[in-house]
N, CA, C and O atoms as a Tripos MOL2 file, in Angstrom:
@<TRIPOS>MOLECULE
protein
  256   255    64     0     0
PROTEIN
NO_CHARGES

@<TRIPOS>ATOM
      1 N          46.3430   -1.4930   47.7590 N.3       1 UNK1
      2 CA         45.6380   -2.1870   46.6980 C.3       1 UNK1
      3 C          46.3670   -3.4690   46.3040 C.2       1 UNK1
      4 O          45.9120   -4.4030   45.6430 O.2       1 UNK1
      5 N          47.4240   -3.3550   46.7650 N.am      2 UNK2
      6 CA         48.3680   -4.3070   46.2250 C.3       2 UNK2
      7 C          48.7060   -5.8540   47.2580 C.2       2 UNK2
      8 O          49.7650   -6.4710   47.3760 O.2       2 UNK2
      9 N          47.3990   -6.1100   47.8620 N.am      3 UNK3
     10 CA         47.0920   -7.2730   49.2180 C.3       3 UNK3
     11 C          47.0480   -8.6240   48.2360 C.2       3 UNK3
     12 O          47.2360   -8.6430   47.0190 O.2       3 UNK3
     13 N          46.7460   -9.7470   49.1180 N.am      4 UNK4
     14 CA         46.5100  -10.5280   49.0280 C.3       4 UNK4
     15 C          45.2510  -11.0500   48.4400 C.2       4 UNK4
     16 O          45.0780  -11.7440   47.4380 O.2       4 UNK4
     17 N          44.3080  -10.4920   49.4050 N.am      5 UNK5
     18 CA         42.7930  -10.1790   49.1120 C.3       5 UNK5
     19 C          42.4710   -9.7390   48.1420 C.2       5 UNK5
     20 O          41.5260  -10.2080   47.5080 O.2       5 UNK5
     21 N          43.1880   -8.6770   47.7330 N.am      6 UNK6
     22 CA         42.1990   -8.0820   46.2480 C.3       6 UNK6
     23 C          42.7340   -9.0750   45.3820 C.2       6 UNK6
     24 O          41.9140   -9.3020   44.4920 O.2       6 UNK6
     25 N          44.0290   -9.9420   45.2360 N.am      7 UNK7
     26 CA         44.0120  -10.8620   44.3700 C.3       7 UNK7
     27 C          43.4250  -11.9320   44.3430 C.2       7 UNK7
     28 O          43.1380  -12.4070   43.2440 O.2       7 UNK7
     29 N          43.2430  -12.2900   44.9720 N.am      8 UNK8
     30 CA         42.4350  -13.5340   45.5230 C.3       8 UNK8
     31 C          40.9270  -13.0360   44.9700 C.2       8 UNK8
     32 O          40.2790  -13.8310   44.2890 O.2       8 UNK8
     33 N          40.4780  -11.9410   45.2200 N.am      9 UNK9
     34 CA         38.7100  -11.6950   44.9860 C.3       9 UNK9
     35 C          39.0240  -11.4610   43.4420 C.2       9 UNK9
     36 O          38.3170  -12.1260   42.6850 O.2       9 UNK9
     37 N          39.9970  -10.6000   42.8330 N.am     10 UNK10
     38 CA         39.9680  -10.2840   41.5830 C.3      10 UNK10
     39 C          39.9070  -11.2830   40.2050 C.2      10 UNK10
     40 O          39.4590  -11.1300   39.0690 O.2      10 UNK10
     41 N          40.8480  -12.7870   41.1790 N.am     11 UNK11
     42 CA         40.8520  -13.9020   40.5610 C.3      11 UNK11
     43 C          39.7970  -14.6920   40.2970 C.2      11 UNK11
     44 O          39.6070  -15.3780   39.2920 O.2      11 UNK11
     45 N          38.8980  -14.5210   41.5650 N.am     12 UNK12
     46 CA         37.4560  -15.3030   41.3160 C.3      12 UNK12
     47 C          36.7900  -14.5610   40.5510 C.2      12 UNK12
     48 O          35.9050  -15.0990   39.8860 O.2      12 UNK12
     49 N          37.0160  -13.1270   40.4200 N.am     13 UNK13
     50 CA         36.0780  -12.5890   39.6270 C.3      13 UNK13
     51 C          36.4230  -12.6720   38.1450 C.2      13 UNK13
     52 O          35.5600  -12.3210   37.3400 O.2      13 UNK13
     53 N          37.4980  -13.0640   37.7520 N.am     14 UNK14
     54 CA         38.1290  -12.9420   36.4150 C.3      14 UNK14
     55 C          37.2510  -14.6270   35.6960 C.2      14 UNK14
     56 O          36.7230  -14.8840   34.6140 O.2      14 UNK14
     57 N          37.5370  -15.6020   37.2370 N.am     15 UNK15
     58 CA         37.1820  -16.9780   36.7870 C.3      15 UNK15
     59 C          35.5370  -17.0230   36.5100 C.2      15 UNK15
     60 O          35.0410  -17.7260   35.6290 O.2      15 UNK15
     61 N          34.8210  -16.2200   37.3430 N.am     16 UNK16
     62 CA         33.5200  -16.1020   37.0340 C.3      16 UNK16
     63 C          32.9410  -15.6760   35.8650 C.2      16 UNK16
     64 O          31.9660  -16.2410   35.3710 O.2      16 UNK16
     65 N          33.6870  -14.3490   35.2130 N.am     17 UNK17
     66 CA         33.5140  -13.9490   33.9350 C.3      17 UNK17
     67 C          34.3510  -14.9330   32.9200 C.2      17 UNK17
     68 O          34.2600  -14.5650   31.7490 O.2      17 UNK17
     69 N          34.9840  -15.8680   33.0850 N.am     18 UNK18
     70 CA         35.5580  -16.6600   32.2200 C.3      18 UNK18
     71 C          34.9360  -17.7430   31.6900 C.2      18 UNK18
     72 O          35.1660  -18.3730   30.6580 O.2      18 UNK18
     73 N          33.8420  -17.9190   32.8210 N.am     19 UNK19
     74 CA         32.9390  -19.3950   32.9650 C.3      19 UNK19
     75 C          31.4700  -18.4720   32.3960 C.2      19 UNK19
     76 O          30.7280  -19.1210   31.6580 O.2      19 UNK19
     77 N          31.0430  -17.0060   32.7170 N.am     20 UNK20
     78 CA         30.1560  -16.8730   31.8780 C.3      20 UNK20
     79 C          30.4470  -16.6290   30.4460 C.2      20 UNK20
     80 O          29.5090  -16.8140   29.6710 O.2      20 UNK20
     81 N          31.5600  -16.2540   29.9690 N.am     21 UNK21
     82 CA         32.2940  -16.1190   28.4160 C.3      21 UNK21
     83 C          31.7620  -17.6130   28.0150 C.2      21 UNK21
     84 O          30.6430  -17.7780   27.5280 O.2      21 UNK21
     85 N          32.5520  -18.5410   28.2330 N.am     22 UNK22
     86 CA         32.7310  -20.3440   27.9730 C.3      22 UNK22
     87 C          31.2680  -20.3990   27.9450 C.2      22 UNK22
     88 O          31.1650  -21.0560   26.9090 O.2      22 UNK22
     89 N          29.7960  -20.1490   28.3980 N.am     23 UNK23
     90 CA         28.4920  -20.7330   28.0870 C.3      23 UNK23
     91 C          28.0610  -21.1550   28.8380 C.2      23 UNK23
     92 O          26.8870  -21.5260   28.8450 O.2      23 UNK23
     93 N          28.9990  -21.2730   29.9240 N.am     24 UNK24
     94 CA         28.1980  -22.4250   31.4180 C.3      24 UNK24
     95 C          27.6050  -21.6310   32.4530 C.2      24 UNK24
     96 O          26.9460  -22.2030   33.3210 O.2      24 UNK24
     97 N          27.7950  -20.0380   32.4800 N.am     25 UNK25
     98 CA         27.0100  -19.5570   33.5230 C.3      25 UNK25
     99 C          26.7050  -18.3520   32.5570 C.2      25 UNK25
    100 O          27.6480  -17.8260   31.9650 O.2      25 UNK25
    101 N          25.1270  -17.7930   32.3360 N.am     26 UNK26
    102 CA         24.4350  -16.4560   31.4690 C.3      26 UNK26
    103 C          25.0110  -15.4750   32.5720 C.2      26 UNK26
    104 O          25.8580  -14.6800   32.1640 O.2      26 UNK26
    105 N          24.6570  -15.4200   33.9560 N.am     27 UNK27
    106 CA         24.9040  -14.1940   34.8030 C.3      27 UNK27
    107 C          26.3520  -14.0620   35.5570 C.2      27 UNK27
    108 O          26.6890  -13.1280   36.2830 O.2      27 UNK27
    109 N          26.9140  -14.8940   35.3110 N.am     28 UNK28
    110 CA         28.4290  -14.7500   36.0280 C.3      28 UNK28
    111 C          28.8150  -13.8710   35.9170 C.2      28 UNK28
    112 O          29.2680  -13.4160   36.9670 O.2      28 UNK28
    113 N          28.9730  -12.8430   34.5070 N.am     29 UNK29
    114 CA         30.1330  -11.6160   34.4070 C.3      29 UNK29
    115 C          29.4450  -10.6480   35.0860 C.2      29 UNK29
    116 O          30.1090   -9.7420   35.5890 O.2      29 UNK29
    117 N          27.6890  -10.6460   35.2660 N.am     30 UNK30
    118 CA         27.4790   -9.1140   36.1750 C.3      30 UNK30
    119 C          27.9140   -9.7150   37.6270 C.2      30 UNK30
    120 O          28.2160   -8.8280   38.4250 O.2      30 UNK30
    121 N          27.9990  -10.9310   38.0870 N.am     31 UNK31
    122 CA         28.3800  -11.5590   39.4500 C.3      31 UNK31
    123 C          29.8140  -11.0900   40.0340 C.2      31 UNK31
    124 O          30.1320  -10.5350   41.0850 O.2      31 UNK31
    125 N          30.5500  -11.5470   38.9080 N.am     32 UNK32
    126 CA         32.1330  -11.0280   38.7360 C.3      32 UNK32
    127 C          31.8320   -9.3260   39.3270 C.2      32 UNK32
    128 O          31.9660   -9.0170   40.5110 O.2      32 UNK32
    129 N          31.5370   -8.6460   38.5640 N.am     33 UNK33
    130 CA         31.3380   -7.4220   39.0970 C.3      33 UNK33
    131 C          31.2490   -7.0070   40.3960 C.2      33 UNK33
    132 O          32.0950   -6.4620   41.1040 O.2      33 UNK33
    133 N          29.9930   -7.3660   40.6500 N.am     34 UNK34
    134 CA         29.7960   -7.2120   42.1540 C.3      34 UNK34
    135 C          30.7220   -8.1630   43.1940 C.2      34 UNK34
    136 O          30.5510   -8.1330   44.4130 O.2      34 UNK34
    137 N          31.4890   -8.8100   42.6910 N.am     35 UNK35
    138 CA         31.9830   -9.4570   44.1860 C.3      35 UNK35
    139 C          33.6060   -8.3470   43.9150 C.2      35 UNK35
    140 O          34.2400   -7.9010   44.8710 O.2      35 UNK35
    141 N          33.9630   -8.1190   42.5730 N.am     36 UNK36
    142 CA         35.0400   -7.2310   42.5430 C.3      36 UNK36
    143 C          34.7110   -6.0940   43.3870 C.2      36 UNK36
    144 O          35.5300   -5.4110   44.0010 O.2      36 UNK36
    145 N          33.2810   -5.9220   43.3690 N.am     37 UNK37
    146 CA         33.0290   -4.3820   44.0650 C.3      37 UNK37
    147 C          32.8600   -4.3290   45.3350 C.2      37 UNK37
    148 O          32.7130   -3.2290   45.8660 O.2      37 UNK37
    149 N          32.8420   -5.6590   46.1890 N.am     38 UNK38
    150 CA         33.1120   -5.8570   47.3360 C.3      38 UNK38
    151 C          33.9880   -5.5610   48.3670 C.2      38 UNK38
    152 O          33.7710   -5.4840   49.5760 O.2      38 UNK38
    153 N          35.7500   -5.2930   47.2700 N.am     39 UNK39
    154 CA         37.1520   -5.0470   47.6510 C.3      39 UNK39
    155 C          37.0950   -3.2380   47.1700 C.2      39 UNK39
    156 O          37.1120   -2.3490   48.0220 O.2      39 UNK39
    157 N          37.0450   -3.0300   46.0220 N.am     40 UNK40
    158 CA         36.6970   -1.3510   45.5850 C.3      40 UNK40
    159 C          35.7410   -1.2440   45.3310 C.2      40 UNK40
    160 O          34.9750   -2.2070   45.3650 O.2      40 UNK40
    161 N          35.2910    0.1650   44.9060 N.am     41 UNK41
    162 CA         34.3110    1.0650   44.5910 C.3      41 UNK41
    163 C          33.8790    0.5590   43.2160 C.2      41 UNK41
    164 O          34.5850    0.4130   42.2180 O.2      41 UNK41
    165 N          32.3230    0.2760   43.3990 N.am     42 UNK42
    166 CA         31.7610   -0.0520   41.5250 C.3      42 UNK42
    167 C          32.4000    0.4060   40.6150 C.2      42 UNK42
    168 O          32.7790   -0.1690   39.5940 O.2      42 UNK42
    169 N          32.5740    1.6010   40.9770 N.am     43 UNK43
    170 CA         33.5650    2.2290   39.7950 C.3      43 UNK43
    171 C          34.2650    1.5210   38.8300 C.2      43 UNK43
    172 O          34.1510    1.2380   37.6370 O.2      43 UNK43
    173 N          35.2710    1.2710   40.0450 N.am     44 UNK44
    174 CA         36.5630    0.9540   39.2810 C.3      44 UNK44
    175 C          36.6580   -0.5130   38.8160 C.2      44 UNK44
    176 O          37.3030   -0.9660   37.8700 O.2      44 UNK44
    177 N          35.3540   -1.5610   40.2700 N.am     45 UNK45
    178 CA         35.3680   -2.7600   39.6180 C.3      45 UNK45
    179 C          34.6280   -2.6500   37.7850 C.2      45 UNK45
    180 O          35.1530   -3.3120   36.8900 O.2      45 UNK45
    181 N          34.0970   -2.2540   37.6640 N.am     46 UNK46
    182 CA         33.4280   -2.1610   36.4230 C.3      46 UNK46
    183 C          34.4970   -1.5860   35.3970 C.2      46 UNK46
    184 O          34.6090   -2.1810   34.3250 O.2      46 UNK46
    185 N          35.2140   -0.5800   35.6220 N.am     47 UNK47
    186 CA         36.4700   -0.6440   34.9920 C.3      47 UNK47
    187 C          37.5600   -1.3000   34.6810 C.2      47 UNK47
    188 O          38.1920   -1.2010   33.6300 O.2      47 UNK47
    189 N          37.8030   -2.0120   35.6400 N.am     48 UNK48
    190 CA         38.6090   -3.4960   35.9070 C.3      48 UNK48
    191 C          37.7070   -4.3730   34.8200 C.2      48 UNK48
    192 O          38.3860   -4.5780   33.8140 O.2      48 UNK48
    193 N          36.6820   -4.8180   34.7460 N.am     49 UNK49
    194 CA         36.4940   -6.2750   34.1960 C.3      49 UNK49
    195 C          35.7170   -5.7250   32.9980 C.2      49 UNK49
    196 O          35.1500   -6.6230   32.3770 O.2      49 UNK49
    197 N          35.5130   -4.3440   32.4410 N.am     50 UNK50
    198 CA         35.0210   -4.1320   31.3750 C.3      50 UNK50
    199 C          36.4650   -4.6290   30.2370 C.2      50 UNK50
    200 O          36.3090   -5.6330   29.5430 O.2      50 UNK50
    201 N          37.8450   -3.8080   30.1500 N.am     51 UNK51
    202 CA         38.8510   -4.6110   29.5700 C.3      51 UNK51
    203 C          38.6600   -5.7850   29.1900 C.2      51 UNK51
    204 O          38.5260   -6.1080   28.0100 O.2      51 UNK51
    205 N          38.6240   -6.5920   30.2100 N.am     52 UNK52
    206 CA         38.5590   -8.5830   30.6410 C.3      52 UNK52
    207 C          37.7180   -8.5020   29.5600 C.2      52 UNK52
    208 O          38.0260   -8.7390   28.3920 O.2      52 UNK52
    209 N          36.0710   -7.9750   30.2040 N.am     53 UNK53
    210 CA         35.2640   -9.0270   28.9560 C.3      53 UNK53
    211 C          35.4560   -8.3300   27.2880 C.2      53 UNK53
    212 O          34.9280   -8.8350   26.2980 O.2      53 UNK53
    213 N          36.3720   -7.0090   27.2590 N.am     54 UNK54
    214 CA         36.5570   -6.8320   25.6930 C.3      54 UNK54
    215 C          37.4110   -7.3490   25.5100 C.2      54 UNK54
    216 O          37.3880   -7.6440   24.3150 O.2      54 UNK54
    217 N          38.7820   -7.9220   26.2230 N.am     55 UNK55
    218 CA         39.9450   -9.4520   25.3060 C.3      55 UNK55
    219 C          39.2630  -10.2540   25.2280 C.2      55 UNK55
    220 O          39.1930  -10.7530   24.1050 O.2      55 UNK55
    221 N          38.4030  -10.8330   26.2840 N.am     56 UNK56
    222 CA         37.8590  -11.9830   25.8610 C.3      56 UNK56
    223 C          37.0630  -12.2940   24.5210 C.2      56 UNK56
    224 O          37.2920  -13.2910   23.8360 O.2      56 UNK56
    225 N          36.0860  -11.3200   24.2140 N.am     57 UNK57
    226 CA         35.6460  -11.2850   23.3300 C.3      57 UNK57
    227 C          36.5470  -11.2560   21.9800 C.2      57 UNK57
    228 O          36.2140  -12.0080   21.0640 O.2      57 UNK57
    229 N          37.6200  -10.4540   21.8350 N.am     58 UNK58
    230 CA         38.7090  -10.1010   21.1290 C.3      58 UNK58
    231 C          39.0930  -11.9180   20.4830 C.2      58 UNK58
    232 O          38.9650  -12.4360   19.3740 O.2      58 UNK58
    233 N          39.7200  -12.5630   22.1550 N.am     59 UNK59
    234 CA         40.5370  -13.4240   21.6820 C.3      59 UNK59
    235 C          39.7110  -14.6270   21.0570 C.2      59 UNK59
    236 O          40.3170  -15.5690   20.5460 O.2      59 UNK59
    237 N          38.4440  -14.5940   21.0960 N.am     60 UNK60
    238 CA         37.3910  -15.7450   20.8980 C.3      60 UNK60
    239 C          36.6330  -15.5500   19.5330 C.2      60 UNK60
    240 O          35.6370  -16.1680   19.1560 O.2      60 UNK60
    241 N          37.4940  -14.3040   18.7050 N.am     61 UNK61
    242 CA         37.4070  -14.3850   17.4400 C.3      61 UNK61
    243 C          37.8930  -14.9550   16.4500 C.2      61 UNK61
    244 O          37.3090  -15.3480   15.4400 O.2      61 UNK61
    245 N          39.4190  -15.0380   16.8240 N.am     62 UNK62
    246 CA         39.8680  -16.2420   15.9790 C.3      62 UNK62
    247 C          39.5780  -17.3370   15.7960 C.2      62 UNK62
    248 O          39.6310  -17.7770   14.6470 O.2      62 UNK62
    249 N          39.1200  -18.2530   17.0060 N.am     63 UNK63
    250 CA         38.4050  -19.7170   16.7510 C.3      63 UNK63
    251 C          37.0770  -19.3750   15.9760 C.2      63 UNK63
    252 O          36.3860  -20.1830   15.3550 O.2      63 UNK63
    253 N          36.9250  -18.4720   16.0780 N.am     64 UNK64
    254 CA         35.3690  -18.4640   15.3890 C.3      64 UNK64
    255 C          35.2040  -17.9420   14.0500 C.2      64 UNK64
    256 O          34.0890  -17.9240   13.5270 O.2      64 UNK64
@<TRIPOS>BOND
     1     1     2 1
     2     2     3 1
     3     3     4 2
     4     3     5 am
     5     5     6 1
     6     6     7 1
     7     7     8 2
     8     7     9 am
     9     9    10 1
    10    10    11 1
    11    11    12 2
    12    11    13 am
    13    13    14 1
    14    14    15 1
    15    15    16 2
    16    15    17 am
    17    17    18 1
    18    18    19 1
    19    19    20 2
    20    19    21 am
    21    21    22 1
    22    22    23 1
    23    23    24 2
    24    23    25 am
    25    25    26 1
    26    26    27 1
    27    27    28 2
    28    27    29 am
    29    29    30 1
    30    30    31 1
    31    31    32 2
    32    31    33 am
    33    33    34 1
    34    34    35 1
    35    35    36 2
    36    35    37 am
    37    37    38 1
    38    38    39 1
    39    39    40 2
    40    39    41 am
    41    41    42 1
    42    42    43 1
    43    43    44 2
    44    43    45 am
    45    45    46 1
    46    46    47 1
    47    47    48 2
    48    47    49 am
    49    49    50 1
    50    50    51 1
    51    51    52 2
    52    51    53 am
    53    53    54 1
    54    54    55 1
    55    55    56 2
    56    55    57 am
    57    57    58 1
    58    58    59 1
    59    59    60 2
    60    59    61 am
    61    61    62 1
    62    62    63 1
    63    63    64 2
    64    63    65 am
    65    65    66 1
    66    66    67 1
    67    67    68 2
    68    67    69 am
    69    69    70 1
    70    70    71 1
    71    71    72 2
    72    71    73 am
    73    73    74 1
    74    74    75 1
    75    75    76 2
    76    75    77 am
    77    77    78 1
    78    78    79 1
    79    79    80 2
    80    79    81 am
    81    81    82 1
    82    82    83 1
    83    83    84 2
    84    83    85 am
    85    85    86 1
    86    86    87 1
    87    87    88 2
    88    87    89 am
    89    89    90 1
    90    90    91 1
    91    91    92 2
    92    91    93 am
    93    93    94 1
    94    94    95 1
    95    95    96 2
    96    95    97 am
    97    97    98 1
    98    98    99 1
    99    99   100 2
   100    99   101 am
   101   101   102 1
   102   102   103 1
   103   103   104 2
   104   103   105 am
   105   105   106 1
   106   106   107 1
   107   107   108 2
   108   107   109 am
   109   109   110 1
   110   110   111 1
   111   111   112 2
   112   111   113 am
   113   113   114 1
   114   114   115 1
   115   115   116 2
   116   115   117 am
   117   117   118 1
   118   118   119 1
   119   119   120 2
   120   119   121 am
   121   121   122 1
   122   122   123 1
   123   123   124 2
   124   123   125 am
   125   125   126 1
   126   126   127 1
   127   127   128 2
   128   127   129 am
   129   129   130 1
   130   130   131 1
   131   131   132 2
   132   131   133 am
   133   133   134 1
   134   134   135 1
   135   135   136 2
   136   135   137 am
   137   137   138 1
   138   138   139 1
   139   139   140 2
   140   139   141 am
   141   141   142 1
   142   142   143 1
   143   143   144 2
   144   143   145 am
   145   145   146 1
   146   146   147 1
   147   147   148 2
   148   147   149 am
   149   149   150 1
   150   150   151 1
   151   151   152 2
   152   151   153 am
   153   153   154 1
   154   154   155 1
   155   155   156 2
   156   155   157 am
   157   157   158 1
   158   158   159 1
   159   159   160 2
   160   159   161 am
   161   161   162 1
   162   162   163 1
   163   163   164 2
   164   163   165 am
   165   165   166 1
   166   166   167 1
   167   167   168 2
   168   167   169 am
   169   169   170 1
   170   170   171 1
   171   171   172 2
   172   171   173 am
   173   173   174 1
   174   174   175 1
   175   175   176 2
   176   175   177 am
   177   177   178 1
   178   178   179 1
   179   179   180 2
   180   179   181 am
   181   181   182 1
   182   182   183 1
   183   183   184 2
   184   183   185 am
   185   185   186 1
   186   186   187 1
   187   187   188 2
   188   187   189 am
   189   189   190 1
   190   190   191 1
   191   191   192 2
   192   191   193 am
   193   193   194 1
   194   194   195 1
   195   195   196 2
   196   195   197 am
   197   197   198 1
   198   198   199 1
   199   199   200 2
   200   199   201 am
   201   201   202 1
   202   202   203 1
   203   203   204 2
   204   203   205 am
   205   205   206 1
   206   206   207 1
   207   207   208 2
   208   207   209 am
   209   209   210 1
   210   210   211 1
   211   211   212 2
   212   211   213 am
   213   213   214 1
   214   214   215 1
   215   215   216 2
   216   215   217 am
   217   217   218 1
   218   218   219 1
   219   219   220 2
   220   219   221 am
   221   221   222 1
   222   222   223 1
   223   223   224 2
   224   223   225 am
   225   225   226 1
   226   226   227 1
   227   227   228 2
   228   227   229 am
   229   229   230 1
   230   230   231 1
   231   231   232 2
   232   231   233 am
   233   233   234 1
   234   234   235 1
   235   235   236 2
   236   235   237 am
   237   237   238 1
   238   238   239 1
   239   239   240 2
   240   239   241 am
   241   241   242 1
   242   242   243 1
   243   243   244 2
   244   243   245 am
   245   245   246 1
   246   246   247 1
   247   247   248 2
   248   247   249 am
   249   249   250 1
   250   250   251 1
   251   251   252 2
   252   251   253 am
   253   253   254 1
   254   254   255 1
   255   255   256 2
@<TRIPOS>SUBSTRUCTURE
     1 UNK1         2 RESIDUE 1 A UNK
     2 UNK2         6 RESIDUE 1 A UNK
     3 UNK3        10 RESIDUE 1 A UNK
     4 UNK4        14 RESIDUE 1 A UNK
     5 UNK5        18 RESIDUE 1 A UNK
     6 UNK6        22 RESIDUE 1 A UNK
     7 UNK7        26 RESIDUE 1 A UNK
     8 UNK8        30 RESIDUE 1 A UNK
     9 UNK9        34 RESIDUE 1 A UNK
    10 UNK10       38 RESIDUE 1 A UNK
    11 UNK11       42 RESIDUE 1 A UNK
    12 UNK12       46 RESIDUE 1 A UNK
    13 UNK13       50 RESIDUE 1 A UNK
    14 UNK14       54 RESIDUE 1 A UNK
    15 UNK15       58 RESIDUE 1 A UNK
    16 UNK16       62 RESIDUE 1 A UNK
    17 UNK17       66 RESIDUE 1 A UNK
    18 UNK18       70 RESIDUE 1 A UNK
    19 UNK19       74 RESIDUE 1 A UNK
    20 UNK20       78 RESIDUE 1 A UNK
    21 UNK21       82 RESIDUE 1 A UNK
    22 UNK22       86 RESIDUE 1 A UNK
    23 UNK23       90 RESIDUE 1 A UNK
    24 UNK24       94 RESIDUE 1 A UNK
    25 UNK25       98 RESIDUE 1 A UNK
    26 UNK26      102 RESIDUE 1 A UNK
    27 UNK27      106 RESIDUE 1 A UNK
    28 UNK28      110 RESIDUE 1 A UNK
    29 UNK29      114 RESIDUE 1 A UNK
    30 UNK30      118 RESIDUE 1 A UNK
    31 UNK31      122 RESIDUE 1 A UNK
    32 UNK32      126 RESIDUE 1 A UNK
    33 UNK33      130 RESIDUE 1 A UNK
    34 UNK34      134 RESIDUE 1 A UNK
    35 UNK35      138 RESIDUE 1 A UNK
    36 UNK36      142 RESIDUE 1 A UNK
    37 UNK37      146 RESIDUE 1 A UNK
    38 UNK38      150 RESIDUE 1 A UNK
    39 UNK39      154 RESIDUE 1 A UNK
    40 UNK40      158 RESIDUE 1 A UNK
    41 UNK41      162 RESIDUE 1 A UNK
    42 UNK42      166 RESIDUE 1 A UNK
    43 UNK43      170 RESIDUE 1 A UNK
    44 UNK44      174 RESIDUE 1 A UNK
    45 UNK45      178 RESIDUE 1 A UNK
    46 UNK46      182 RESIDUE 1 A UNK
    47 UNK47      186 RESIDUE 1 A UNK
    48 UNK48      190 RESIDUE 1 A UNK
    49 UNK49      194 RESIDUE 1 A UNK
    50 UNK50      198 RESIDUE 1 A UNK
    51 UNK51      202 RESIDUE 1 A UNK
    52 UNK52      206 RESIDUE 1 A UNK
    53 UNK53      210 RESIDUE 1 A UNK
    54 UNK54      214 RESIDUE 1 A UNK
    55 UNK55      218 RESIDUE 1 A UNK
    56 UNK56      222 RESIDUE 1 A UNK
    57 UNK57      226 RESIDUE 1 A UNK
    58 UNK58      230 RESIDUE 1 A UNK
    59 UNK59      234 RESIDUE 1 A UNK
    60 UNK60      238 RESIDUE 1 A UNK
    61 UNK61      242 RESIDUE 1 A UNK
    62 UNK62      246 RESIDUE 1 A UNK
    63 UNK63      250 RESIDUE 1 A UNK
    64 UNK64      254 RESIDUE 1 A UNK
């Protein structure tokens, strides 16, 4: 688990849900998903980036 690849896919998927957080893409974070689930099992991608989008949300309370 610990390759190159899964960082590399995990990163685009983090940047995809980062850019649908920011307003510029509505469907990016279910996108993020599925390309995470490309490297593992839905499962766990959906476990992986459910966290992500609850800090994000978290940290985008203070400016607001």
């Amino acid at each position: 688990m610990f390759e190159i690849g899964f960082f590399s896919i995990a990163a685009l998927a983090v940047v995809f849900a980062g850019i649908s957080k920011g307003g510029f893409g509505s469907g990016a974070a279910f996108a993020a998903a599925a390309i995470l689930a490309t490297i593992i099992e839905p499962g766990q991608a959906i476990g992986i980036m459910l966290p992500l989008l609850m800090l994000m949300d978290v940290t985008s309370l203070k400016p607001y």
